[in-house]
N, C-alpha and C positions, 0 to 999 in steps of 0.2 A: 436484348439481355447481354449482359457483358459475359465476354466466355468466360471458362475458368482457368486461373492463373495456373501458370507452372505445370497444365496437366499433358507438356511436348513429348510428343513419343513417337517413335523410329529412328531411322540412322540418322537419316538428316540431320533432323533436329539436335539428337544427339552429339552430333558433332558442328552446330553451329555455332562460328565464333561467337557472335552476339548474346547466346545466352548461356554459354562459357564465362563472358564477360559479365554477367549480371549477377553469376550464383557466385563468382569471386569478389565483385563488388559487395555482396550480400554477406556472404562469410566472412570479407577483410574486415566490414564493418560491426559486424557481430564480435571481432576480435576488439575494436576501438572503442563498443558497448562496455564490454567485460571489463576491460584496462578500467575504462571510467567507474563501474560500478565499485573496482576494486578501489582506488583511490576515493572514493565519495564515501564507501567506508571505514578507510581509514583516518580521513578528514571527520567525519560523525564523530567516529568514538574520539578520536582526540579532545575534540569539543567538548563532549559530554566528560571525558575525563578533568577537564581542567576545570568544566562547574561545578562536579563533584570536591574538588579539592576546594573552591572556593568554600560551598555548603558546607563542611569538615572542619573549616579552619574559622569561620563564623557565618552559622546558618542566618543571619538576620543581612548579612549582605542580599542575600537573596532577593528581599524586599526593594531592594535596590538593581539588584543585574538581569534580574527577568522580567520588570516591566520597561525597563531601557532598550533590552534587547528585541522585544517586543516590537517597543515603539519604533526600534531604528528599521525592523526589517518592515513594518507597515509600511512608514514614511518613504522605503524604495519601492517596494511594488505600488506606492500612490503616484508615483512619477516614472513613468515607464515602463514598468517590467509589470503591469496590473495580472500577465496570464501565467505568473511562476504562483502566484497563490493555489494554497491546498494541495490536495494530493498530485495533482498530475495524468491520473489516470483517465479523468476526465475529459482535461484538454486533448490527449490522442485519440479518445473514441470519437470528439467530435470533432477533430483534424480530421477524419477522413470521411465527414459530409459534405465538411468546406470545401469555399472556392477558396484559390490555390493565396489568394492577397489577404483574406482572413486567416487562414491558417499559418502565415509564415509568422502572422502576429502572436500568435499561439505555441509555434514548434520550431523557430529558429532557431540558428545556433548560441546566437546573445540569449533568448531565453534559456536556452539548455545550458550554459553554462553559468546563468542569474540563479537558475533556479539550484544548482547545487550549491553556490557558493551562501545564498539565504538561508538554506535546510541548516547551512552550516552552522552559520552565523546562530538560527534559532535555537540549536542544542547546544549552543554554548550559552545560553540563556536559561538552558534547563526547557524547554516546550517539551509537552506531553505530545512530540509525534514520533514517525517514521521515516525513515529512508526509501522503503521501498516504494513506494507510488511515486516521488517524485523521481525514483534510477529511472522507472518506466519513463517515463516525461522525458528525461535525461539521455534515454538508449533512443527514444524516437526522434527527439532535435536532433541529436549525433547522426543516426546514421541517413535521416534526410537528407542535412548537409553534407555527408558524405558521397551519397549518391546522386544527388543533385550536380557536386564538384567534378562526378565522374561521367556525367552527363544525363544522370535517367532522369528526366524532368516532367516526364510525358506522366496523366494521373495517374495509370493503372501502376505505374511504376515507384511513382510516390507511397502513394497507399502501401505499398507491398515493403517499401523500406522503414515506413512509420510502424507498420503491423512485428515487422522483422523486428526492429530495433526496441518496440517497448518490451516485446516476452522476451530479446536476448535483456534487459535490465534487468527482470525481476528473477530472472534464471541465476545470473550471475548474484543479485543482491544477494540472495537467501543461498547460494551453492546449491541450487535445486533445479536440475534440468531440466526433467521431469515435469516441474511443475510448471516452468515459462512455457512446455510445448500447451498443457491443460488450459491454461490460464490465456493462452493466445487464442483457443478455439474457444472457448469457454464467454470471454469475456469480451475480448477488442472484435472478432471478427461475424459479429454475430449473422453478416447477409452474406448470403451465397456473392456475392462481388467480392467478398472482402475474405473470404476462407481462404484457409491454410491449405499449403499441400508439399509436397517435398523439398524444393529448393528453400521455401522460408520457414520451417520446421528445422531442418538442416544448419539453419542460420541461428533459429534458437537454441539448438543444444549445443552449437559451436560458442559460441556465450557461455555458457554452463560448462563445459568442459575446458575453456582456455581459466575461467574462476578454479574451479575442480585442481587444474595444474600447478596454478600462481598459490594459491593458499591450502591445498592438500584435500585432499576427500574427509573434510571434516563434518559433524552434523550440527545447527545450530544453534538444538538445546542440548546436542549428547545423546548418544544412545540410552534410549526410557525402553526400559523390560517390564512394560505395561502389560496385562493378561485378564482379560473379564469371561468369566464361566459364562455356559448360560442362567444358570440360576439368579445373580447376579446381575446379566445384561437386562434380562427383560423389563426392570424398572430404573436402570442406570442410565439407560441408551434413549427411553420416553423423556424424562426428566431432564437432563440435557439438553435433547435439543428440542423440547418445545418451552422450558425455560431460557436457554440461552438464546435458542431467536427471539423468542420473544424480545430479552434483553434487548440483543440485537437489532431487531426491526426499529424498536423505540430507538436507540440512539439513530440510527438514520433518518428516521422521523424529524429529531430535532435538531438533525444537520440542518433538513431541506428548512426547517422552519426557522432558523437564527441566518439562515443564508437566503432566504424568501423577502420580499416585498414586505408581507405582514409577522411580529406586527408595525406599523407604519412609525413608530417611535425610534425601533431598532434599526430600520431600515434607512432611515433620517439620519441614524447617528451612524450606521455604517458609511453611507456615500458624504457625508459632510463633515466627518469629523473621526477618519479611519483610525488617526494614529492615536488621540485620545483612547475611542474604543481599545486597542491594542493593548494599550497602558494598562485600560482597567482589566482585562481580562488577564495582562502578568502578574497584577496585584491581589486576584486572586487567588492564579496556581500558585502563587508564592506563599501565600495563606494557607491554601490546602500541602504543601508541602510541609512547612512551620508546624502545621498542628497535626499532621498524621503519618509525617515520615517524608522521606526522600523514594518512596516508591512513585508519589506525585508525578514528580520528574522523569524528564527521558521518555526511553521506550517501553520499559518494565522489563527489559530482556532480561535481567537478573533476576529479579522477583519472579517471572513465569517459568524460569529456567530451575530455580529453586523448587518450585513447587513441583513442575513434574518428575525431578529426580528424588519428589517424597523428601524434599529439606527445606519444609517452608519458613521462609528469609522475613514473611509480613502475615498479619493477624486476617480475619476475617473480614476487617474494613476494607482492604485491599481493590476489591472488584468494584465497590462503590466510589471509592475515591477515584480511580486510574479510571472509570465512565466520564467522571465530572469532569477530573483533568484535562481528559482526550477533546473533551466538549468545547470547553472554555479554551482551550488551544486552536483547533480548529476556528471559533466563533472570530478569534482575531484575526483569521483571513491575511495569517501570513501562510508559506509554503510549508509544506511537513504530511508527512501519507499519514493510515488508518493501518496498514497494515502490523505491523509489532506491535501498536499501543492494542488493537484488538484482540492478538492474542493474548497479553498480556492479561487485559479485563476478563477475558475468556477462562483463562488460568484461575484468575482469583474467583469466578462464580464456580470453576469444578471442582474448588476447593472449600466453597462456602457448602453445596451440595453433602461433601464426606462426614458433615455434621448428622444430615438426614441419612445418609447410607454408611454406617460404622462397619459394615461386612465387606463392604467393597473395595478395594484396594485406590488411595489416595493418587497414586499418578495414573490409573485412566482412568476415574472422575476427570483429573484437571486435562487430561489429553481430549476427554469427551467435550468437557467446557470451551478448551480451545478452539476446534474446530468447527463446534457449536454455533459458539457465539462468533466467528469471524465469517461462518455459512449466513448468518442472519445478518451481518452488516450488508456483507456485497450480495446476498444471495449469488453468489457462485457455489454452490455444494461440492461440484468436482473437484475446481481448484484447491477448495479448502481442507476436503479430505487427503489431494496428492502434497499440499502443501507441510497438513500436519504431518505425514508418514513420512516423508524426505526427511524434514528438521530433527526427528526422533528417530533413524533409523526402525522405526517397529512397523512390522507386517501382521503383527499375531492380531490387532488389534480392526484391521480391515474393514470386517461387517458390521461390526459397533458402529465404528467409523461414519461406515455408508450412511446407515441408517438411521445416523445422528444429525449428519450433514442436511438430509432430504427431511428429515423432520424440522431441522431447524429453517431449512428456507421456506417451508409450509406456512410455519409459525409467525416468519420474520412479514409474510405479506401480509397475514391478518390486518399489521399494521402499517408498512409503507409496503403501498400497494406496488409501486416502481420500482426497481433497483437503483441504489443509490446514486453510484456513478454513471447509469446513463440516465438517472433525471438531473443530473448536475449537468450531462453533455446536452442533454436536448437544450438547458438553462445557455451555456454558453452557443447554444445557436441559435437562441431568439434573441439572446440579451448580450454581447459580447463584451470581456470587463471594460472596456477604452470608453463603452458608450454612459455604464451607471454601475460601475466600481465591483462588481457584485464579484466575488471568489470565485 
């Protein structure tokens, strides 16, 4: 059994160069995470700003720059770069099963830096994704290559800068420290070999806190003065989250199945004819955009941000369109995370709920819906309870929280028995995309 990392203690060790050297490798790199996350954000929203203004200035171009853009980013990952496809969180869970010659195919620096500049390229096309699962992708190429450069090459040491470097991404993406340290234990490190413990914890919230500095202690959606009685919880907190897993389960459900083998038609027309598919799936969101709104598009960060400050920007279609969207974007098996577009879906079902509960106050329905429905995508409950409460500054909100979060991953296995992202990893370690295209 491999010991466990980072758990050196006495003087000695204490004071040995070598892993002086390593928690500084580990931090510098967590600083080189951060930079990057910050710039991958600023690079998104530009993107998305500039297809907004096309949409404004005539929405029917649309029909035109988001199945282009589509097809340009398929046609790169069909030649080369096959492992920046989807979210990314994927490819680091199953970088550290790998042997070290599959995984560089996976988490080099050329992918880590394809992979942000495609995410980019996609939101300027208007794609229903996120930023944040590919920063993770992003922090963990980075700081490989960085400690690779500085010589830790040896596996226990890889692993530990992959592990380091995805939760310093998602720390920084979202300004939430807090939640990369959750999210690293929670998610990437699930076996005793691969656990967290001070130095690469350390490493996470140094990420979070160099973000924290660069861009100010700001909160995502804003501070949301959300408050549910009990009278009020006891059918608000049910209803959430065995609706929104539920929600949620199913749409993970029809990841694994439009990213699956079967059925054998779609599967056909993914590995032989990518960039077509690509097309048609732009030629959709561009349709669902045209006929229901520009909440289609992007992340939905506006639209869910609207709704839990109680100033809803979109009607009750909202949560069904921004599903489809999310879908149809993903199905094109170009690069783009689950993370925002899920809360954003999340949003619009804790808003469709305030129809059924008129007593209950409108932003924590949508704050329950949020964290709901993004518990039932990843079934990660922790992360997605620390995540919701970081973005809204709100604590009052806690126990609802909890207990929305664990009902929603209840809900979400009914239907996918697996968790999403590691049955996408275990996919990429039978199947690996170079060999049969698969995202």
């Amino acid at each position: 059994m491999t010991p466990p990392a980072d758990d050196e203690t006495g003087l000695g060790l204490l004071l040995s160069t070598q892993l002086w050297k390593r928690r500084l490798a580990l931090w510098g790199g967590a600083v080189l995470v951060a930079l990057a996350a910050i710039l991958f954000a600023r690079a998104a929203d530009l993107a998305f700003s500039l297809f907004r203004k096309v949409l404004q200035r005539s929405p029917g171009w649309t029909l035109i720059l988001t199945p282009a853009t589509f097809a340009v980013v398929a046609w790169c990952t069909r030649h080369g770069l096959e492992a920046t496809r989807g979210s990314g969180i994927p490819q680091v869970i199953a970088g550290l099963e790998m042997p070290p010659a599959l995984r560089q195919k996976h988490l080099s620096l050329k992918v880590a830096v394809a992979k942000l500049v495609l995410t980019v390229i996609g939101m300027l096309g208007g794609a229903s994704i996120g930023r944040e699962g590919p920063t993770v992708h992003v922090g963990a190429g980075l700081m490989q290559a960085f400690g690779r450069w500085l010589g830790f090459s040896s596996e226990q040491q890889v692993q530990r800068f992959l592990l380091a470097g995805g939760a310093a991404g998602l720390a920084a993406a979202f300004n939430t420290p807090l939640a990369g340290v959750v999210f690293a234990i929670e998610e990437l490190s699930g076996t005793y070999e691969h656990r967290f413990s001070g130095t690469l914890l350390t490493a996470v919230i140094v990420g979070g806190v160099v973000s924290l500095a660069l861009l100010g202690n700001y909160t995502y959606f804003g501070t949301v003065h959300a408050q549910l009685s009990l009278s009020s919880a006891w059918l608000a907190v049910p209803l959430c989250g065995i609706l929104c897993g539920l929600a949620g389960g199913l749409f993970s459900r029809l990841i694994l199945v439009v990213t699956a083998d079967s059925p054998p038609w779609l599967a056909r027309l993914r590995q032989t004819h990518p960039v077509m598919l690509a097309t048609v799936c732009g030629v959709l969101l561009a349709g669902l955009g045209l006929e229901f709104g520009d909440g289609a598009f992007g992340t939905g960060y506006e639209q869910a941000r609207g709704l839990v400050q109680g100033q809803a920007l979109v009607g009750h279609a909202f949560s069904v369109v921004k599903f489809i969207a999310n879908l149809v974007s993903y199905a094109a098996a170009i690069p783009g995370g689950l993370f925002s577009p899920a809360l954003a879906v999340g949003a619009g079902f804790g808003y469709n709920l305030s129809a059924l509960l008129p007593h209950v106050p409108v932003p924590s329905l949508v704050l329950l819906g949020m964290c709901g429905y993004l518990a039932g995508v990843t079934q990660a409950p922790l992360t997605s309870a620390v995540i919701a409460m970081e973005m809204t500054d709100n604590q009052d909100m806690l126990l609802p929280i909890l207990t929305t979060v664990l009902l929603a991953r209840t809900a979400s296995a009914l239907i996918c028995r697996q968790p999403l992202y590691k049955a996408l990893a275990q996919r990429l370690l039978t199947h690996p995309p170079h060999q049969d295209g698969r995202p």
